[in-house]
C-alpha positions in Angstrom: 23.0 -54.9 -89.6 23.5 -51.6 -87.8 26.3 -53.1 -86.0 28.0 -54.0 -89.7 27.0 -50.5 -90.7 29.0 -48.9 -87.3 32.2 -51.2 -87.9 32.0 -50.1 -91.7 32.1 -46.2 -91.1 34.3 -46.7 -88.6 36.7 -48.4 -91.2 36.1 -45.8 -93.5 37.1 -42.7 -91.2 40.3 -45.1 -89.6 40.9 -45.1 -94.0 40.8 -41.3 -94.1 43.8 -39.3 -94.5 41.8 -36.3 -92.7 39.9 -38.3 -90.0 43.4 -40.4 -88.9 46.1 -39.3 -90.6 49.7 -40.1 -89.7 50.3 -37.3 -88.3 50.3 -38.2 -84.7 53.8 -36.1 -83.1 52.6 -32.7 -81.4 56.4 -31.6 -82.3 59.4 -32.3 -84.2 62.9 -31.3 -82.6 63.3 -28.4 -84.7 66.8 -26.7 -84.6 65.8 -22.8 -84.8 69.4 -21.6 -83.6 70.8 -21.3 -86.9 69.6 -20.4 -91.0 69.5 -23.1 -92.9 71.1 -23.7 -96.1 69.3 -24.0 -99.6 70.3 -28.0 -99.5 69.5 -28.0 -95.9 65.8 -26.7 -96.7 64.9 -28.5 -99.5 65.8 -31.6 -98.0 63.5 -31.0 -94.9 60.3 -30.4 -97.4 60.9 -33.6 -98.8 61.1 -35.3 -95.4 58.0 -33.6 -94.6 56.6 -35.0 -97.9 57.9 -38.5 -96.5 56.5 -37.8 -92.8 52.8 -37.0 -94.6 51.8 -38.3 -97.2 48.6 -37.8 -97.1 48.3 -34.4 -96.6 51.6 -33.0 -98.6 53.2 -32.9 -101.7 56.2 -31.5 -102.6 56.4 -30.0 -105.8 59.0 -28.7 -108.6 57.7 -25.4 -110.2 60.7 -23.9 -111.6 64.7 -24.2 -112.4 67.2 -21.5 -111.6 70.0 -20.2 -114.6 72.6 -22.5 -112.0 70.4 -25.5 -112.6 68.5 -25.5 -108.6 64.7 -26.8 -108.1 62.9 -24.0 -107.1 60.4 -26.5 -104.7 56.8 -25.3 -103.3 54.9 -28.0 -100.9 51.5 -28.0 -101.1 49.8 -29.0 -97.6 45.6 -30.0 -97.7 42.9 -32.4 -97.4 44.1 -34.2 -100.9 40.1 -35.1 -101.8 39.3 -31.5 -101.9 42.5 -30.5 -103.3 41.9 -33.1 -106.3 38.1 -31.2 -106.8 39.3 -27.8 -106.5 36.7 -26.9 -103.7 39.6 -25.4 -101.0 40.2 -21.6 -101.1 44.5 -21.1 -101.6 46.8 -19.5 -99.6 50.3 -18.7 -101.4 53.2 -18.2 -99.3 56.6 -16.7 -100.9 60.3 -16.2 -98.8 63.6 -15.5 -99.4 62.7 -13.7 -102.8 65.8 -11.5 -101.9 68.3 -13.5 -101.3 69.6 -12.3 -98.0 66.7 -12.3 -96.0 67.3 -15.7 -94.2 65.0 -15.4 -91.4 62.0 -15.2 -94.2 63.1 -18.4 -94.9 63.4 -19.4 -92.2 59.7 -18.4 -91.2 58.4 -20.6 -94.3 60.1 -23.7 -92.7 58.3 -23.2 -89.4 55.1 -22.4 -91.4 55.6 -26.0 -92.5 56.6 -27.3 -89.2 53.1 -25.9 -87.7 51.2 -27.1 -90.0 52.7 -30.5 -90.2 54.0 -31.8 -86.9 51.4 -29.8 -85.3 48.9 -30.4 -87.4 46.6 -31.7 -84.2 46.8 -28.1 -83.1 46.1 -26.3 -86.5 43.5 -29.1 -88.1 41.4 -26.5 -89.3 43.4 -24.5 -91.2 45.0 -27.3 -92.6 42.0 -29.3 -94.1 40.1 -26.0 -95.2 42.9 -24.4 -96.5 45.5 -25.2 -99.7 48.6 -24.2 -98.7 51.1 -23.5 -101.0 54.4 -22.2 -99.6 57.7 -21.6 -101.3 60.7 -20.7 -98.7 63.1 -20.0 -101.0 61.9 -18.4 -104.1 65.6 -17.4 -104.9 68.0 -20.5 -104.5 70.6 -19.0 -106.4 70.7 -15.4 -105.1 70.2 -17.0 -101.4 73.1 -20.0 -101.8 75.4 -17.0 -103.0 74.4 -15.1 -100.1 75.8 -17.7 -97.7 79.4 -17.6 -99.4 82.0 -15.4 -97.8 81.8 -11.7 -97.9 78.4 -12.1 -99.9 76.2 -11.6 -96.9 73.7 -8.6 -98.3 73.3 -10.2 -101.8 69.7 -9.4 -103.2 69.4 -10.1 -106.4 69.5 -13.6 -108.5 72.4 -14.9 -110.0 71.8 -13.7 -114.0 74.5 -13.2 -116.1 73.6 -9.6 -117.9 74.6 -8.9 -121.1 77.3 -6.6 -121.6 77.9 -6.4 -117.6 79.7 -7.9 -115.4 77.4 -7.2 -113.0 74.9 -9.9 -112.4 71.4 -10.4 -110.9 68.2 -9.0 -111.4 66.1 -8.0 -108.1 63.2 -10.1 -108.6 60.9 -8.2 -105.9 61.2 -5.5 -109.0 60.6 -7.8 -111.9 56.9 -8.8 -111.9 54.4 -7.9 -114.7 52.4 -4.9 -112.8 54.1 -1.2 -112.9 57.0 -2.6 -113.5 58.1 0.5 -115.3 57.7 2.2 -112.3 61.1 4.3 -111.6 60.9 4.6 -108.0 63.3 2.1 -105.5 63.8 0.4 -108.8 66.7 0.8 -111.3 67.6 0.2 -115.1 71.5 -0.2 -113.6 72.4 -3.7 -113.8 75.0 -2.7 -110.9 72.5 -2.1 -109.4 71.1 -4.2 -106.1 67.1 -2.9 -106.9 67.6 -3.6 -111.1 64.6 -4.4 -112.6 65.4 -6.4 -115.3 65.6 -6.1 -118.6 61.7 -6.3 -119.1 58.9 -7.5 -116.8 58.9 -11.4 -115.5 62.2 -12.0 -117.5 63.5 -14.3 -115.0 62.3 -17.7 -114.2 61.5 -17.3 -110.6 59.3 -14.3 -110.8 57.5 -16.7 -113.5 57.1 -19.6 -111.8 55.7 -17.0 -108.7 53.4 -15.4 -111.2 52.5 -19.0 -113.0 51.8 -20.0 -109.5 49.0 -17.0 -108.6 47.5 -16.9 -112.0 46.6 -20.5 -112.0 44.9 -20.3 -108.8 43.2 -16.9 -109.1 39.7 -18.1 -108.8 40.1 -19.4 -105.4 43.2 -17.7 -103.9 42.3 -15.8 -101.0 45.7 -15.2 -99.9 48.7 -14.5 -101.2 52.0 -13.0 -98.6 55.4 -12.2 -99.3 58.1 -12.5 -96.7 61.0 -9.6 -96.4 63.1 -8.9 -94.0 63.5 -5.0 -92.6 66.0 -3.0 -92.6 67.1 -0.1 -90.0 65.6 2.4 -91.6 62.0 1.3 -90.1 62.1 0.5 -85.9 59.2 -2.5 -85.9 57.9 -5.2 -88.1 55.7 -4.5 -91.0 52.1 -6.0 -92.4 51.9 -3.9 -95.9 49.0 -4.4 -98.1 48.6 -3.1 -101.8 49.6 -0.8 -104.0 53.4 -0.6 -103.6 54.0 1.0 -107.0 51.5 4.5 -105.7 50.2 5.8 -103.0 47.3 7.2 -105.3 46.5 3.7 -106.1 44.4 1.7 -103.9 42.3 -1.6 -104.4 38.4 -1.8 -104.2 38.8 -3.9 -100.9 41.1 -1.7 -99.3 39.2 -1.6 -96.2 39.1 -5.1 -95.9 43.3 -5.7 -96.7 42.8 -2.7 -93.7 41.3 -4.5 -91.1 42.8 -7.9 -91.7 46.2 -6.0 -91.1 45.3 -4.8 -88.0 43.9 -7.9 -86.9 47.4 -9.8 -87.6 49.1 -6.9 -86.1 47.0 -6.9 -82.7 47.2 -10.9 -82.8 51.2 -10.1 -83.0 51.1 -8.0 -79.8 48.7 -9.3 -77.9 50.5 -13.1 -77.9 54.2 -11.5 -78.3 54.1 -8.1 -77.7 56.1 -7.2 -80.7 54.5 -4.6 -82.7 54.3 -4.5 -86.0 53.1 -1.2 -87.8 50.5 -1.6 -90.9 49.5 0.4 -94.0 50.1 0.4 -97.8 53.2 -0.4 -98.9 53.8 2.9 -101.0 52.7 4.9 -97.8 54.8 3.3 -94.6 58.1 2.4 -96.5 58.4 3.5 -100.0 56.6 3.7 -103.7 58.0 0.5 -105.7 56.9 -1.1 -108.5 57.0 -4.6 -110.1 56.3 -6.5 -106.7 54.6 -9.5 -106.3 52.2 -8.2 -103.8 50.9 -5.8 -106.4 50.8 -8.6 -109.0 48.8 -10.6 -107.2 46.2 -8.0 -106.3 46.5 -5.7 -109.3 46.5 -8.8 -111.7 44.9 -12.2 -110.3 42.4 -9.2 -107.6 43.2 -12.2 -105.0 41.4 -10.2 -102.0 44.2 -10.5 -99.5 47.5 -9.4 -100.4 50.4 -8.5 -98.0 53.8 -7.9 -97.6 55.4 -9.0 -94.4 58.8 -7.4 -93.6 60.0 -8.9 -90.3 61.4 -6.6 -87.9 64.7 -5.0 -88.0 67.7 -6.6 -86.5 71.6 -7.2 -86.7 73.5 -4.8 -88.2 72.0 -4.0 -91.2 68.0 -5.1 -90.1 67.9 -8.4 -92.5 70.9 -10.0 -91.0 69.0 -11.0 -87.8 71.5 -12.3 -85.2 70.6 -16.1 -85.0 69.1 -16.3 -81.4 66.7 -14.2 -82.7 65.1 -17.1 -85.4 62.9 -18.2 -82.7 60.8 -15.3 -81.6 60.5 -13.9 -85.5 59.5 -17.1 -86.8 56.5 -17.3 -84.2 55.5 -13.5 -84.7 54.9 -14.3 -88.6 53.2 -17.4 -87.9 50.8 -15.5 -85.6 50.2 -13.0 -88.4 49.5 -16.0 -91.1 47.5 -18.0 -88.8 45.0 -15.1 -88.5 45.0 -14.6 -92.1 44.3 -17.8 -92.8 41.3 -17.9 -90.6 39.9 -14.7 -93.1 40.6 -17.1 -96.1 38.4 -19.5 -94.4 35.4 -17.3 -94.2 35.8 -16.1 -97.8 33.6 -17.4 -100.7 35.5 -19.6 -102.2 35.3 -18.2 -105.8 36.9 -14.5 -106.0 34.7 -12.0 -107.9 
């Protein structure tokens, strides 16, 4: 009897998706000399969807005014995904459309937690992860056409303009009236909108934190730098004042630091940290605020990667490599936060 019973739970855990899954590569050839295109991107999420099964799902939350998926893949132990018992971590990239690398940093997010998911077990079975590389196809396809290489914004067409686009990193529901590094121009490449969350990607963003507020613990938003800063940046909320602060301040504090010391220490990039509104410039309507001033998910950050190329977003390719590891580093020790959280926020 106790012989059937050992050859049954052995059956059982050879069954799990957790205990075995398939996910038995330590790598996948991964070709980090280039930026991928939208197609290019969206095509590799769903062969990671193929590659694992079990532990990812790929998943349509939103269509652009030019008719393109905007995709998120959600990575997890599916049992406790199903019950609603894992705290969620929300990544977003490529929300303006010319920060490649941010994109690029999303994909190798997935390729950790994926192909070496042996290596980062923990964080992917206690964890949801939902990550969204390219919140902006539109804006970001356009920025890969000729002579369109610092496009920001989206690709609306604005009424009585020929200018189009609206700056979605200025478009979400909190202070979005806020006049500072935002504009009312439609010319211009910071334009707010029209109103607050009147384009579909900021919605789907903000559908996507307000459905999962209870148990979000994290939510980050890529962005490249540009020259006017010298170092990468971990930014925590408010952007929109630097008389505004949340109630866990000190916490969003010290979690920055930690990602930042985790940076240096394994890299030694350094990456400064501080509010947004204090170490690069008052701005409302971002999705960092939204998420803490809205959905109060505890850990909120904005990660601008550090300056390069000519311009600081337009990172020369052999660089891909050595950004995408520093913001894995960063998310990796935020994740291990998340962990530690209660699951249900206050």
């Amino acid at each position: 009897m106790r012989i059937l019973l050992l050859l049954s739970l052995i059956t059982l855990a050879l069954a799990s998706p957790i205990l075995q899954s398939p996910e038995t590569k330590t790598h996948r050839t991964m070709d980090f000399n280039r930026y991928w295109t939208y197609d290019e991107i969206t095509s590799y999420m769903r062969q990671m969807e193929a590659s694992y099964p079990s532990i990812s799902r790929v998943e349509q939350m939103g269509r652009t005014e030019e008719g393109r998926d905007i995709l998120g893949i959600r990575i997890g132990d599916p049992e406790r995904l199903a019950d609603g018992s894992l705290p969620v971590v929300l990544i977003t990239a490529a929300a303006n459309a010319r920060d490649w690398i941010t994109a690029m940093s999303a994909v190798n997010l997935m390729h950790m937690l994926l192909d070496q998911y042996v290596l980062y077990r923990d964080i992917v079975e206690n964890l949801e992860w939902f990550i969204v590389p390219v919140t902006n196809p539109d804006g970001y396809v356009f920025s890969m056409t000729p002579g369109n290489r610092d496009w920001v914004k989206n690709r609306r067409q604005n009424n009585g303009t020929d200018c189009r686009g609206v700056n979605i990193e200025r478009n979400f529901d909190f202070n979005w009236d806020w006049d500072i590094n935002s504009s009312s121009d439609p010319c211009a490449e910071n334009f707010k909108g029209t109103t607050a969350d009147s384009e579909e990607e900021t919605r789907t963003i903000q559908f996507a934190v307000d459905i999962f507020h209870r148990i979000q613990h994290a939510y980050v938003s890529l962005q490249a730098g540009t020259h006017d800063r010298i170092n990468g940046l971990i930014t925590y909320p408010y952007a929109y004042s630097n008389e505004g602060i949340p109630n866990n301040w000190e916490e969003q504090q010290n979690v920055a630091w930690d990602m930042s010391d985790d940076i240096r220490f394994r890299s030694g990039a350094r990456y400064l940290t501080g509010t947004f509104s204090n170490i690069v410039v008052p701005t409302g309507g971002t999705s960092m605020d939204y998420a803490a001033g809205v959905d109060d998910v505890p850990l909120s950050y904005t990660i601008l990667t550090p300056p390069f190329g000519q311009f600081g977003w337009d990172a020369e390719p052999w660089r891909i490599n050595a950004v995408v590891d520093q913001v894995f580093m960063a998310i990796e020790t935020l994740a291990r936060y998340a962990i530690d959280m209660p699951l249900e926020n206050p």
